[in-house]
C-alpha positions, 0 to 999 in steps of 0.5 A: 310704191305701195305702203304695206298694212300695218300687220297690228290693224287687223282684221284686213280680210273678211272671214267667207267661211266663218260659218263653217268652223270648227271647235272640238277642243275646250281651251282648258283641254286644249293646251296641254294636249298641244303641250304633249303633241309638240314635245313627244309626237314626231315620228322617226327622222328617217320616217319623215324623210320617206315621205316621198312619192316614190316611197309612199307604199313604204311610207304608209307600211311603217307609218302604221307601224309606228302609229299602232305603237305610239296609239298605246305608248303615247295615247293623249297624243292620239287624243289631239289627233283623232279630235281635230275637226275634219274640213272639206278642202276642195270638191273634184271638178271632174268627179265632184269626189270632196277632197278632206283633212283634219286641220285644226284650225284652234291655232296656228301652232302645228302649221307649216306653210311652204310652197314646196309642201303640196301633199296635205294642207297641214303640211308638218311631214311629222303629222300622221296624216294620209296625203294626197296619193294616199288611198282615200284621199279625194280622187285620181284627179287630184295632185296637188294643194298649195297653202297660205297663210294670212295673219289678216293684221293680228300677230302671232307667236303660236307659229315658228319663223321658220314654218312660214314662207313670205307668202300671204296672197294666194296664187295660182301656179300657172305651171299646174294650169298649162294651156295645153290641159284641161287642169283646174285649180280649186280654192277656199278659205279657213278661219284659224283662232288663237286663245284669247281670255279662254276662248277661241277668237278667229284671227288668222286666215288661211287659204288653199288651192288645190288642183286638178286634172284628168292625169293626176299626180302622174301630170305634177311628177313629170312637171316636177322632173323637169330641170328647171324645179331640181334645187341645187345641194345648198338650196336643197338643205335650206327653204328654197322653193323649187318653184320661180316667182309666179309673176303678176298675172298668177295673182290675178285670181278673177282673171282664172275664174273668168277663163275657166280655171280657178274654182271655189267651194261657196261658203254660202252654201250649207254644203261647201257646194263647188262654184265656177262662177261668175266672177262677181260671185268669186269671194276672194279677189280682193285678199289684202297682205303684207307682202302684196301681189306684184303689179302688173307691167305699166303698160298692161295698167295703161292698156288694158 
């Protein structure tokens, strides 16, 4: 059995996109502008709850009502908003159309990370951000983004228990890259830092794999209607994720890259450019985590 990494001994991974971060925030400014967000920033509970893509239009027309209300009640929320930093998170392999968000990669503190979240990167329901399927948001090929989370050896408490799944290696979903469709998955990688001695010191990693194909998200609402991805009444009103254990193989990211599936933004490129290959070139098929990928079968370790 493998022993895990102690979760104090970091950095396990290297930073690929270090280059490209992002500070619009001083810590001085930064901390009580967190403080306001965190203690007066959430929507309506019923607001959050329509958040759904068969409510989106509804969603949208009543997010911007309560946004044209809470920019002039609550306006140094707004400012902690409208600062944070605008990344690249993906490029269309079908239309190079750049998928983006607003992260705010200073800290982990309104992060939320769970496998059942796929419409934005920062997955908080309560952030007012648009999301995938929302106009504007990358292109008609996009459906999906998968986010994790590697403290990559430092500890952290900017981030609740319960806003983070046991999820710290990133892997394909192999439902989203079925045989039968030319679906592809696109991944890259973002420093977070957290405060230290007044500054801002990259710590943690986050990594994300967005996907694609030529039907969109009409391709991820019947997949997701199928039986097998309906969580019963109790699992519904806790963290269960409506997706099975992925298996050995979907951690196997060189393996996607080779076979034509798994993409990436270059962070060598000043750009982001997108990246198909070779797999020698593929930044992140070595990831280190607490929780470990799967082995592969022994006989597959034999023979192969």
């Amino acid at each position: 059995m493998r022993t895990p990494p102690d979760p104090t001994t970091g950095p396990w991974n290297p930073f690929p996109s270090l280059a490209h971060l992002q500070i619009t925030f001083t810590p001085t400014e930064y901390a009580p502008l967190l403080q306001s967000v965190e203690a007066q920033s959430d929507p309506p509970v019923s607001l959050i709850f329509m958040n759904t893509l068969r409510d989106r239009a509804a969603y949208r027309h009543k997010l911007a009502l309560w946004e044209a209300y809470s920019r002039q009640a609550t306006p140094r929320i707004w400012q902690y908003w409208d600062q944070l930093p605008r990344y690249v998170v993906a490029r269309c392999p079908f239309c190079a159309t750049p998928y983006s968000e607003p992260l705010d990669t200073h800290s982990l503190s309104r992060w939320v990370f769970h496998p059942n979240r796929q419409d934005a990167v920062l997955a908080d329901g309560r952030a007012p951000i648009a999301r995938i399927g929302d106009p504007g948001v990358g292109c008609a090929h996009l459906f999906a983004v998968h986010t994790f989370l590697n403290r990559n050896g430092t500890a952290t408490t900017d981030i609740g228990h319960y806003d983070i799944y046991r999820e710290d290696i990133p892997y394909v979903r192999p439902e989203y890259l079925p045989h039968d469709m030319d679906n592809i998955a696109v991944m890259t990688s973002f420093p977070v830092c957290r405060i230290e001695a007044d500054r801002f010191v990259p710590r943690h990693l986050v990594y994300t794999l967005a996907y694609y194909g030529p039907e969109g998200l009409a391709f991820r609402e019947r997949e997701l209607a199928q039986p097998q991805y309906q969580l019963s009444a109790e699992d519904s009103a806790g963290f269960a994720s409506i997706f099975n254990n992925p298996g050995w193989r979907a951690y196997d990211l060189p393996y996607w890259v080779q076979h034509g599936r798994l993409q990436w933004l270059d962070p060598t490129s000043p750009d982001l450019a997108l990246r198909a290959g070779p797999v020698a070139a593929f930044p992140y098929g070595a990831i280190i985590g607490t929780h470990g990928a799967p082995r592969p079968p022994l006989w597959v370790r034999l023979f192969l």
